[in-house]
C-alpha positions as CSV (number, residue, x, y, z in Angstrom):
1,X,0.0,0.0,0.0
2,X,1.1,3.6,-1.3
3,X,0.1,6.9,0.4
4,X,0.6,9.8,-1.7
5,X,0.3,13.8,-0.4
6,X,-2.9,14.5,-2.0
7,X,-4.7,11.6,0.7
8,X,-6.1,13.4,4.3
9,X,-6.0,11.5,7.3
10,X,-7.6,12.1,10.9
11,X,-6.3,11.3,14.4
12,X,-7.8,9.3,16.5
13,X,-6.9,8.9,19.8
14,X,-6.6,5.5,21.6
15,X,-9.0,6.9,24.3
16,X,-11.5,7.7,21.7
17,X,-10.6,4.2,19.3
18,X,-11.3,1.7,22.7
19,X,-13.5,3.2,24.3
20,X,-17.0,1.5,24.9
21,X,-18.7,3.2,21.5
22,X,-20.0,2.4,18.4
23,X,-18.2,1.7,15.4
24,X,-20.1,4.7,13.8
25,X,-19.1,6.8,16.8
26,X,-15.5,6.3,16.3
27,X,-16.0,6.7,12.6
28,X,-18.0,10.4,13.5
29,X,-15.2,11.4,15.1
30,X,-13.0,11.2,12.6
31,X,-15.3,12.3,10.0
32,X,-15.4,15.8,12.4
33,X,-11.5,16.1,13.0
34,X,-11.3,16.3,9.4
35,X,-14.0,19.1,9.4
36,X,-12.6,20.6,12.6
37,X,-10.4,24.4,12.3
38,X,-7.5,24.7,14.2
39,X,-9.3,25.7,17.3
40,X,-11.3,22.2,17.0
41,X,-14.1,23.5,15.9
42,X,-16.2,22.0,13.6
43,X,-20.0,22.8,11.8
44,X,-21.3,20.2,9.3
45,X,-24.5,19.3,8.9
46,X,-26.0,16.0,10.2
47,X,-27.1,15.4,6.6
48,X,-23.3,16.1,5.7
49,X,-22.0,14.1,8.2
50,X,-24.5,11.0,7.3
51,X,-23.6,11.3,3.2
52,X,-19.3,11.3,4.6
53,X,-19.8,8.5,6.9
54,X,-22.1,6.6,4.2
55,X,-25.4,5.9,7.2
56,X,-28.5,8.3,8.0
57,X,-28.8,11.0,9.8
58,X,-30.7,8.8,13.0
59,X,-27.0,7.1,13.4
60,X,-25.4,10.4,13.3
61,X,-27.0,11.3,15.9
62,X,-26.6,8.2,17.9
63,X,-23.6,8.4,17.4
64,X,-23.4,12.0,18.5
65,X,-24.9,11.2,21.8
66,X,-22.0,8.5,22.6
67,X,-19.0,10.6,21.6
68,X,-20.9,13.4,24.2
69,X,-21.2,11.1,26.9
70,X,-17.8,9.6,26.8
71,X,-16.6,13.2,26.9
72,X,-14.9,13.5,23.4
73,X,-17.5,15.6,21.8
74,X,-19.3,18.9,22.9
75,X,-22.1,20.2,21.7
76,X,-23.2,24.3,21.3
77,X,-25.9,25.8,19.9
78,X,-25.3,27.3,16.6
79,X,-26.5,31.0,15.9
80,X,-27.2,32.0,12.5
């Protein structure tokens, strides 16, 4: 296997990759590092986030509610 510049990757950390989640929750969180800014914020869409990780937007946000409760995720209200 070849990795070339043009490929993006996201961090995981172990905390986050063996802790008692999902499979889609793990995969949500690496879906929003690669949306996150350099201050970790991050402001896709559940619709976006659902088409990226390939599942619906009820799994999102399943999986939104385990990456909150384990701490790794935090939620704020969005103005527009």
């Amino acid at each position: 296997m070849s990795v070339t510049a043009d490929q993006h990757f996201a961090i995981v950390p172990e905390w986050v990759l063996y802790a008692d989640i999902s499979a889609n929750a793990v995969r949500l969180y690496a879906t929003l590092r690669r949306y996150a800014d350099k201050q970790g914020k991050a402001h896709p869409s559940r619709a976006a986030l659902a088409e990226n990780m390939r599942t619906s937007t009820d799994t999102v946000k399943r999986a939104v509610a385990e990456l909150v409760s384990i701490g790794a995720l935090d939620l704020a209200p969005r103005f527009d």
